[in-house]
N, CA, C and O atoms as a GROMACS GRO file, in nm:
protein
  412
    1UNK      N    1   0.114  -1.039  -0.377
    1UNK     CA    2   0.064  -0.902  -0.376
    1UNK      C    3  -0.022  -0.883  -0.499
    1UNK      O    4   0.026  -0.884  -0.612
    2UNK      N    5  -0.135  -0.867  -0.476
    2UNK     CA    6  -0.234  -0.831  -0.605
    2UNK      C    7  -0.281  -0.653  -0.625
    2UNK      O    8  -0.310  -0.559  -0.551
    3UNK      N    9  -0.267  -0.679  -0.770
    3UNK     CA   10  -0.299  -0.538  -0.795
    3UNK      C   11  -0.462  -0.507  -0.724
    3UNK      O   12  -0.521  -0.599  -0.668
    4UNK      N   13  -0.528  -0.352  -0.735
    4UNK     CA   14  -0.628  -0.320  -0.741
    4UNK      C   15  -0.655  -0.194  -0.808
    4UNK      O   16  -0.578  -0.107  -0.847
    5UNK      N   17  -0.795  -0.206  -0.814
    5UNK     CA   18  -0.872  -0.056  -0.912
    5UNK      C   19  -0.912  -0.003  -0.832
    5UNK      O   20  -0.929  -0.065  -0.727
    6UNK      N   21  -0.948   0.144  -0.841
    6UNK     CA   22  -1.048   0.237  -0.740
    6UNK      C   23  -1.196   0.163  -0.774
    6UNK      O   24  -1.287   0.222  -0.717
    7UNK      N   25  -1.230   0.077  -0.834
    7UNK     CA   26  -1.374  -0.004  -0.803
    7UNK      C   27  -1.366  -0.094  -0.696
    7UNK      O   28  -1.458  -0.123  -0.619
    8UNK      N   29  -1.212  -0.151  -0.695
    8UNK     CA   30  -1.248  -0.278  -0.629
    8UNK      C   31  -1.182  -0.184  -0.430
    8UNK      O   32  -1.196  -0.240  -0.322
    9UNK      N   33  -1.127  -0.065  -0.448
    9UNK     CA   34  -1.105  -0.040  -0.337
    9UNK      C   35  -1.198  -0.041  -0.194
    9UNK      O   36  -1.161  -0.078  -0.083
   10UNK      N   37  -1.306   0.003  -0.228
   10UNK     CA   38  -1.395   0.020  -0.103
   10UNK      C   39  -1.441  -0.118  -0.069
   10UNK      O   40  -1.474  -0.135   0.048
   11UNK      N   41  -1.454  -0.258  -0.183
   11UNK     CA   42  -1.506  -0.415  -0.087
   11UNK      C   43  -1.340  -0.410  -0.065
   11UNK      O   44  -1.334  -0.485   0.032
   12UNK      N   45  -1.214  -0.375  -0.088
   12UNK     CA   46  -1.124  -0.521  -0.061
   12UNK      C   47  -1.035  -0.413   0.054
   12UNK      O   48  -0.931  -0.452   0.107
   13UNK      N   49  -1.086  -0.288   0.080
   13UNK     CA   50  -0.952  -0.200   0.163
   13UNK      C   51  -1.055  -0.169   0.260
   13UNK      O   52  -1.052  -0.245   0.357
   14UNK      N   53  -1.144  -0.081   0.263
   14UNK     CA   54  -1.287   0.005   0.339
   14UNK      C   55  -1.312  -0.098   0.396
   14UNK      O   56  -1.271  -0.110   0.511
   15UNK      N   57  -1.385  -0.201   0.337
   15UNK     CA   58  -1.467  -0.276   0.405
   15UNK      C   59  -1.417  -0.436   0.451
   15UNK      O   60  -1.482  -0.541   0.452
   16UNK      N   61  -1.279  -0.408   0.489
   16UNK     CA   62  -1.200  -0.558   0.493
   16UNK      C   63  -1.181  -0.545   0.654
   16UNK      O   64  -1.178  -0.429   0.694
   17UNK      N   65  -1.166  -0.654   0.761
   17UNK     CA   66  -1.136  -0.618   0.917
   17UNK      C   67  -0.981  -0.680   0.856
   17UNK      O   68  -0.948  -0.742   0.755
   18UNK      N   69  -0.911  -0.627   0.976
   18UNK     CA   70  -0.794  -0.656   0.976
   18UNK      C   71  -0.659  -0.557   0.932
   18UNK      O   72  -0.688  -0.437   0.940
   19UNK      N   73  -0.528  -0.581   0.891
   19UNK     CA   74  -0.475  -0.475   0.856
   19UNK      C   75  -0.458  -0.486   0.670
   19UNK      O   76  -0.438  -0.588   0.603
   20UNK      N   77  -0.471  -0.383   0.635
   20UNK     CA   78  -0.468  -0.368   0.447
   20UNK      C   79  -0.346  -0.283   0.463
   20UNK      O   80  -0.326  -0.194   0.547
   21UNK      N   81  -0.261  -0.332   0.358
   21UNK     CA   82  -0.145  -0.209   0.300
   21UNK      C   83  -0.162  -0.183   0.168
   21UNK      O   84  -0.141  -0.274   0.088
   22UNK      N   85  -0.215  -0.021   0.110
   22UNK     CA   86  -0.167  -0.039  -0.016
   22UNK      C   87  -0.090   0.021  -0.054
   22UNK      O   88  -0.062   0.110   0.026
   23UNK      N   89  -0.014   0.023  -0.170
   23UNK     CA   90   0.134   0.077  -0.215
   23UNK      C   91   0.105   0.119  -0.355
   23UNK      O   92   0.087   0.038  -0.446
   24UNK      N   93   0.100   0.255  -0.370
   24UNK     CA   94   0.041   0.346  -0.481
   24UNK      C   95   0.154   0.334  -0.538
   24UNK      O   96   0.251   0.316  -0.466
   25UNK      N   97   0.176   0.344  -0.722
   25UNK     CA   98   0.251   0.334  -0.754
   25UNK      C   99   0.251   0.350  -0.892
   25UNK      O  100   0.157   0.292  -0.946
   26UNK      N  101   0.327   0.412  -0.969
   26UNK     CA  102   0.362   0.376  -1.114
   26UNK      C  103   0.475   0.326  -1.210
   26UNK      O  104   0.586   0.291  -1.171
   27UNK      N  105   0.434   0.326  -1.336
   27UNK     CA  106   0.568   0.262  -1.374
   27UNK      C  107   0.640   0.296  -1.384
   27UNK      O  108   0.746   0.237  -1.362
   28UNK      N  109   0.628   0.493  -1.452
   28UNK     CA  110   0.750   0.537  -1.445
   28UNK      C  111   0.842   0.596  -1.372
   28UNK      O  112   0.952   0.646  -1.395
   29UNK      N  113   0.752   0.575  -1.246
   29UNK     CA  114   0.857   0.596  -1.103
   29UNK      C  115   0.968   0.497  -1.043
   29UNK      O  116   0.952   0.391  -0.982
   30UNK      N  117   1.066   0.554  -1.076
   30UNK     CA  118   1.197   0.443  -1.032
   30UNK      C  119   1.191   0.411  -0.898
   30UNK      O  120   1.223   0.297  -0.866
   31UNK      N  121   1.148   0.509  -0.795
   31UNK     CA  122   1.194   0.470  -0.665
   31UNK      C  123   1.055   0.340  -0.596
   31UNK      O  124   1.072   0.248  -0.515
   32UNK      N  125   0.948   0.376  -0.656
   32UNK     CA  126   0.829   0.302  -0.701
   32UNK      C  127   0.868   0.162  -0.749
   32UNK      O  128   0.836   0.072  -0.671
   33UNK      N  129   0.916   0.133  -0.834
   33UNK     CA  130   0.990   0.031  -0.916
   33UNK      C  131   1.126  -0.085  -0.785
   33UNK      O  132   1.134  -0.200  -0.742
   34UNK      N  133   1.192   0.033  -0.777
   34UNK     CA  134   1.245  -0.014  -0.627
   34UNK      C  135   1.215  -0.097  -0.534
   34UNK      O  136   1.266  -0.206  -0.510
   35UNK      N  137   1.115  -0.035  -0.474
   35UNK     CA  138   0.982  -0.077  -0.363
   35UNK      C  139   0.946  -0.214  -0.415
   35UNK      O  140   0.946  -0.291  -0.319
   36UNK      N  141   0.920  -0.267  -0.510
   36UNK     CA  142   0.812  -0.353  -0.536
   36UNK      C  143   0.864  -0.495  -0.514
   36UNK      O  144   0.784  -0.587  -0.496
   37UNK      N  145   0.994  -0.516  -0.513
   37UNK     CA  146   1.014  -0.713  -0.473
   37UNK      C  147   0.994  -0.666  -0.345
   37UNK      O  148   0.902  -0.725  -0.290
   38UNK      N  149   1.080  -0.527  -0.231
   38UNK     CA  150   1.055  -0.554  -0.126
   38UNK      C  151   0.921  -0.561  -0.042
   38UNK      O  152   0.899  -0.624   0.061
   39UNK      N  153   0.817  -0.458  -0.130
   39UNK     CA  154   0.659  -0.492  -0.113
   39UNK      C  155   0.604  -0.675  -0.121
   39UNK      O  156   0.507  -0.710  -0.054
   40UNK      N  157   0.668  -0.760  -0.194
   40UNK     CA  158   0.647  -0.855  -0.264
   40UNK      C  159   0.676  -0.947  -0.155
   40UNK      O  160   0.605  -1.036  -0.110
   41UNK      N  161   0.822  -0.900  -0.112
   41UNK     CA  162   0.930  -0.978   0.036
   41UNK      C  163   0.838  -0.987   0.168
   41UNK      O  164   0.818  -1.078   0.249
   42UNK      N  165   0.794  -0.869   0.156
   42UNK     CA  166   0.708  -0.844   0.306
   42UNK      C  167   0.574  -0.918   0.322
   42UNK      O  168   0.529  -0.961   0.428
   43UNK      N  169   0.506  -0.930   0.177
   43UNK     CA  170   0.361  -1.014   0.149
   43UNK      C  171   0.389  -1.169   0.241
   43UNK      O  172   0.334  -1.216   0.340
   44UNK      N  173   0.503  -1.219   0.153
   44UNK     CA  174   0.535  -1.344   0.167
   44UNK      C  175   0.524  -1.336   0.344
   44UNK      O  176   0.431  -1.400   0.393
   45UNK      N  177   0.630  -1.247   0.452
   45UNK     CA  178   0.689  -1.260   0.541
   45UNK      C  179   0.576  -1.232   0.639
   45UNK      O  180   0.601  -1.299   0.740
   46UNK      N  181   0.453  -1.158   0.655
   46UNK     CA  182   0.387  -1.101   0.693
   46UNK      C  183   0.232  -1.156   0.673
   46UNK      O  184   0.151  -1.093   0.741
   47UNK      N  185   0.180  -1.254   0.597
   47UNK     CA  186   0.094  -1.309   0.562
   47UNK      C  187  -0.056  -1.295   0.675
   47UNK      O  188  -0.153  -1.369   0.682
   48UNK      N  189  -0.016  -1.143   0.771
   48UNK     CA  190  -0.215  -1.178   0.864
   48UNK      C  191  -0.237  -0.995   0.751
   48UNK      O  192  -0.345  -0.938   0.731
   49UNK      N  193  -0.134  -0.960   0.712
   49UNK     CA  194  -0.167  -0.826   0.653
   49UNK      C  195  -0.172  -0.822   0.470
   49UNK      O  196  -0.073  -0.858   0.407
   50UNK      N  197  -0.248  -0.794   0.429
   50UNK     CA  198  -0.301  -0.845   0.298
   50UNK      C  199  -0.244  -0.690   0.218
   50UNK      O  200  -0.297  -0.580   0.232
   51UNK      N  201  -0.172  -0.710   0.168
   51UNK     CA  202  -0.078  -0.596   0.073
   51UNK      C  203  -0.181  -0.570  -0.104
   51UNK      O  204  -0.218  -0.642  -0.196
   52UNK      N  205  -0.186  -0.495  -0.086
   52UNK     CA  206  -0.207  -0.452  -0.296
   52UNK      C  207  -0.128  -0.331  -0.310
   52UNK      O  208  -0.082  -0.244  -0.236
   53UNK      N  209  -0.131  -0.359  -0.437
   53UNK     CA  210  -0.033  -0.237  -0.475
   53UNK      C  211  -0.167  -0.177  -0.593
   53UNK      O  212  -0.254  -0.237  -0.657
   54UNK      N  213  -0.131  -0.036  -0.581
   54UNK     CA  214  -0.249   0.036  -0.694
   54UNK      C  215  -0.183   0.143  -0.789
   54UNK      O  216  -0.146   0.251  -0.743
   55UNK      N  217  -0.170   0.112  -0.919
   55UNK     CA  218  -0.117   0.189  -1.034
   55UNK      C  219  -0.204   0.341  -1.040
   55UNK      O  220  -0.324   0.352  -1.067
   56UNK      N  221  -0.112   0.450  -1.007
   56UNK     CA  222  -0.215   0.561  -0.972
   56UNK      C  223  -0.280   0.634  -1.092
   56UNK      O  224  -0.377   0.709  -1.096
   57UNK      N  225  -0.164   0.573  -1.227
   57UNK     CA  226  -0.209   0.596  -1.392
   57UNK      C  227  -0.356   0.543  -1.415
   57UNK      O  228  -0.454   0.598  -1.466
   58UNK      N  229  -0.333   0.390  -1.347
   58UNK     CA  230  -0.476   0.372  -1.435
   58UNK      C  231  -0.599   0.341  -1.276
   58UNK      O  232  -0.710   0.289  -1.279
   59UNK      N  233  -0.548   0.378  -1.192
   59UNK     CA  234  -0.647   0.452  -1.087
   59UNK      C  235  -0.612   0.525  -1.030
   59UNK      O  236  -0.547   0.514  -0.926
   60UNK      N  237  -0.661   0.653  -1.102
   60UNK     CA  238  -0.629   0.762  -1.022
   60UNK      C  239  -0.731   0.845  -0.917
   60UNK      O  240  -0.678   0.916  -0.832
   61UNK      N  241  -0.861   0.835  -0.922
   61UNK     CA  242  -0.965   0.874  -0.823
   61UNK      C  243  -0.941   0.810  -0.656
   61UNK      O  244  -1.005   0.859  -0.563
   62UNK      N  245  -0.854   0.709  -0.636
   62UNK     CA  246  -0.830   0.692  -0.515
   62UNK      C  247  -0.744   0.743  -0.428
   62UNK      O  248  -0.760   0.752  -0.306
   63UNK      N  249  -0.622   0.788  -0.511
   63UNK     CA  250  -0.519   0.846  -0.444
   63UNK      C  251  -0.559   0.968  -0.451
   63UNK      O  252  -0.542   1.031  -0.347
   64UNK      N  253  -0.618   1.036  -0.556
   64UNK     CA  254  -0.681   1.183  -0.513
   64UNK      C  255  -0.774   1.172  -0.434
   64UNK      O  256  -0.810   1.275  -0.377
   65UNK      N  257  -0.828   1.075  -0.411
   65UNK     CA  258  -0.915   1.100  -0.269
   65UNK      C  259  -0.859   1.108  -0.098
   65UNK      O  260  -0.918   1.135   0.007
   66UNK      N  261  -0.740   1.077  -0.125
   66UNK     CA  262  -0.670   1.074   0.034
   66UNK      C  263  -0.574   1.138  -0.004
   66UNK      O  264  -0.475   1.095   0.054
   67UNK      N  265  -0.544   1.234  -0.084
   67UNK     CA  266  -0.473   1.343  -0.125
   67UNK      C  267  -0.327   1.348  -0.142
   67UNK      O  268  -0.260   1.449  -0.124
   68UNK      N  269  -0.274   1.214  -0.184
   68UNK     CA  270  -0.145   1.174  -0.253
   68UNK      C  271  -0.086   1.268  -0.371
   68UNK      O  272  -0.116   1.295  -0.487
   69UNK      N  273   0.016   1.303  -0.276
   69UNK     CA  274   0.101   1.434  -0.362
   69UNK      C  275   0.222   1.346  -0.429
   69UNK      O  276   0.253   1.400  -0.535
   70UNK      N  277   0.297   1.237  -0.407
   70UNK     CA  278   0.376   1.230  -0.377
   70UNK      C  279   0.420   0.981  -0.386
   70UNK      O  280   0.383   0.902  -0.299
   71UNK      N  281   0.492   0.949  -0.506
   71UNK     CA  282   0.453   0.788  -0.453
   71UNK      C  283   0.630   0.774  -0.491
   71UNK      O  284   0.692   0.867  -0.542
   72UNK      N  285   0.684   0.659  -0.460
   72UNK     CA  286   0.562   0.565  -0.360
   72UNK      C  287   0.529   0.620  -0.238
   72UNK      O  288   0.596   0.688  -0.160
   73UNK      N  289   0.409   0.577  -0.234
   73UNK     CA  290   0.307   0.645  -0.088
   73UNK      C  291   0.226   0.499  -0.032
   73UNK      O  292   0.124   0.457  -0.087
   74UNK      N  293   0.281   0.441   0.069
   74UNK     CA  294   0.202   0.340   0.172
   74UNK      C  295   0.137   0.373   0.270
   74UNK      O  296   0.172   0.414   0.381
   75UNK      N  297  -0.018   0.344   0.200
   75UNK     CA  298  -0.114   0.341   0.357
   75UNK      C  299  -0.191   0.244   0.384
   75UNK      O  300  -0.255   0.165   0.315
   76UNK      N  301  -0.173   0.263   0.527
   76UNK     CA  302  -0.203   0.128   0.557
   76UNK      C  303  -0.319   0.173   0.649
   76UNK      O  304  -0.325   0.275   0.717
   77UNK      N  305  -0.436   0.044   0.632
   77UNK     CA  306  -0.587   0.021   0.673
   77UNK      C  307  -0.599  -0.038   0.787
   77UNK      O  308  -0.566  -0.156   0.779
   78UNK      N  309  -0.657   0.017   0.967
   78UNK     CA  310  -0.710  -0.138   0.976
   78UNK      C  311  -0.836  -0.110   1.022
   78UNK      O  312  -0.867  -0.006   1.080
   79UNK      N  313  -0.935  -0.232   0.990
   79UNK     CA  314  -1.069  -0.230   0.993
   79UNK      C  315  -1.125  -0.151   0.908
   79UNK      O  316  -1.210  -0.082   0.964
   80UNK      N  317  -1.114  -0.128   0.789
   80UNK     CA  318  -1.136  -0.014   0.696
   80UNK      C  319  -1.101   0.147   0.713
   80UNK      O  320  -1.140   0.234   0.636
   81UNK      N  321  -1.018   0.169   0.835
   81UNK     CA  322  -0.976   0.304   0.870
   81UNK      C  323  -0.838   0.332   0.854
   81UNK      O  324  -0.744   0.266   0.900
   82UNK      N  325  -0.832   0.446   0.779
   82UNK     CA  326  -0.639   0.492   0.738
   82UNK      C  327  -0.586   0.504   0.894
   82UNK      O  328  -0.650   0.577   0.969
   83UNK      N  329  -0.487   0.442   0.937
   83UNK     CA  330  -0.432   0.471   1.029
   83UNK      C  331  -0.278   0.512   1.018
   83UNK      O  332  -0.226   0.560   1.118
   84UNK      N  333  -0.210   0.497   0.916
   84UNK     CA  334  -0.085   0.569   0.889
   84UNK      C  335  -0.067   0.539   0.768
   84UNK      O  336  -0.116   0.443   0.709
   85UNK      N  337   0.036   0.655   0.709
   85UNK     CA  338   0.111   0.677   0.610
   85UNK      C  339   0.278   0.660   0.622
   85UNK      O  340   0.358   0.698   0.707
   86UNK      N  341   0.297   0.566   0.465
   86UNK     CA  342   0.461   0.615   0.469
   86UNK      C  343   0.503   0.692   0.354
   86UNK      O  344   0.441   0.636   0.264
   87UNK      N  345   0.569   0.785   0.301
   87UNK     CA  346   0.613   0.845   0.190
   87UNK      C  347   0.765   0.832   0.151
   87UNK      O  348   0.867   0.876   0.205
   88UNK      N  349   0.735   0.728  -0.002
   88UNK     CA  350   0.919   0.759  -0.018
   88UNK      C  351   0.939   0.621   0.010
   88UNK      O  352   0.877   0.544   0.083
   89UNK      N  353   1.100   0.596  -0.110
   89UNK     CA  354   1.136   0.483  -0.085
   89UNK      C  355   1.221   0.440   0.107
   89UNK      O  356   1.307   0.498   0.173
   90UNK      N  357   1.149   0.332   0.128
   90UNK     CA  358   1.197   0.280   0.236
   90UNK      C  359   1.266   0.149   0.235
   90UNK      O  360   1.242   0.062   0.151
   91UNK      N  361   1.375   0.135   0.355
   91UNK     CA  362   1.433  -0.005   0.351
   91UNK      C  363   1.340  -0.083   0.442
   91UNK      O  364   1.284  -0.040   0.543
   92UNK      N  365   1.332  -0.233   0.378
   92UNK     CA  366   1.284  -0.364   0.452
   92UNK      C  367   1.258  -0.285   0.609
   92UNK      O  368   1.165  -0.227   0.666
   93UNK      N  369   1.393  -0.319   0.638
   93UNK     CA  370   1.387  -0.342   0.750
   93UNK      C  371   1.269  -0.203   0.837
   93UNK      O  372   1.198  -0.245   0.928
   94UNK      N  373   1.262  -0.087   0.809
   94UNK     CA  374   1.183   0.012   0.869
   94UNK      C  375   1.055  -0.044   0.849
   94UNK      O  376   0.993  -0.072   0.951
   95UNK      N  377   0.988  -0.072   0.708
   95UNK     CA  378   0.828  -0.130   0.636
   95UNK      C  379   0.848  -0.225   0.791
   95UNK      O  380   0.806  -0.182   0.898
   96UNK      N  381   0.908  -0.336   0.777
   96UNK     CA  382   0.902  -0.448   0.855
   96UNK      C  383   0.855  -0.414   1.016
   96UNK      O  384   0.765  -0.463   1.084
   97UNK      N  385   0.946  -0.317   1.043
   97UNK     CA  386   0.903  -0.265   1.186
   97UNK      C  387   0.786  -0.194   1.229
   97UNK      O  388   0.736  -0.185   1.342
   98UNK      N  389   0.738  -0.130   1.080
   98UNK     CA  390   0.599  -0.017   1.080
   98UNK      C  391   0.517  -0.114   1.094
   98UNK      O  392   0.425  -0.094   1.174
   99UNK      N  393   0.521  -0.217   1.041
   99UNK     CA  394   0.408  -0.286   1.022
   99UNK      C  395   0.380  -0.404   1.108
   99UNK      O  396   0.277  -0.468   1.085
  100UNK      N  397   0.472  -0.446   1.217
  100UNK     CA  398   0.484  -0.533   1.295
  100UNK      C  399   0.450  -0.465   1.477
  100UNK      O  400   0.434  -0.514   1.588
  101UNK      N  401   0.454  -0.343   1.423
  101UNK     CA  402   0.379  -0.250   1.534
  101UNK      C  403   0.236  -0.246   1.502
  101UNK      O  404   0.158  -0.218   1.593
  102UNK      N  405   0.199  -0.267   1.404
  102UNK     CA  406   0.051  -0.291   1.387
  102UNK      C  407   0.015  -0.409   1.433
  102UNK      O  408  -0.104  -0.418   1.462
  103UNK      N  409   0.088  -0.515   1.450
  103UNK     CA  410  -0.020  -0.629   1.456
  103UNK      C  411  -0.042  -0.703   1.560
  103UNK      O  412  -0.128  -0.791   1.556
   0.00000   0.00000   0.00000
């Protein structure tokens, strides 16, 4: 799972075919903190859907652009178009199912 910036968002999320997940996030959010081996678990398990995770501290113009009240917040891309949101820590097993309906 590789990080990203609001520079590198529009070549590697907008303009990517296929499905993108990213997973907004900071440090000093515990439930955020939580999330992240199982974000990490799912990369490994899931390998046609290309995961980043984005620190909303030190990019914050992206998540205010799709109007993130609220992290951890997963949205997921496909063909460069938001097609759903998740809000809030989630278990494996739900991520696993959201995202296996995508593909």
């Amino acid at each position: 799972m590789l990080s990203i910036k609001d520079s590198d968002f529009e070549s590697e999320v907008l303009n990517s075919s296929g499905l993108v997940l990213v997973d907004f996030w900071a440090e000093w959010c515990g439930p955020c903190r939580q999330l992240l081996p199982t974000m990490e678990e799912i990369s490994q398990e899931l390998p046609n859907i290309r995961i980043f995770k984005m620190n909303v501290d030190e990019a914050p113009l992206t998540p205010s652009n799709y109007g993130l009240r609220s992290i951890p917040s997963l949205l997921l891309f496909k063909d460069g178009k938001l097609v759903d949101t998740k809000v809030g820590l989630q278990p494996k097993s739900t991520l696993t199912s959201w995202l296996n309906s995508y593909l």
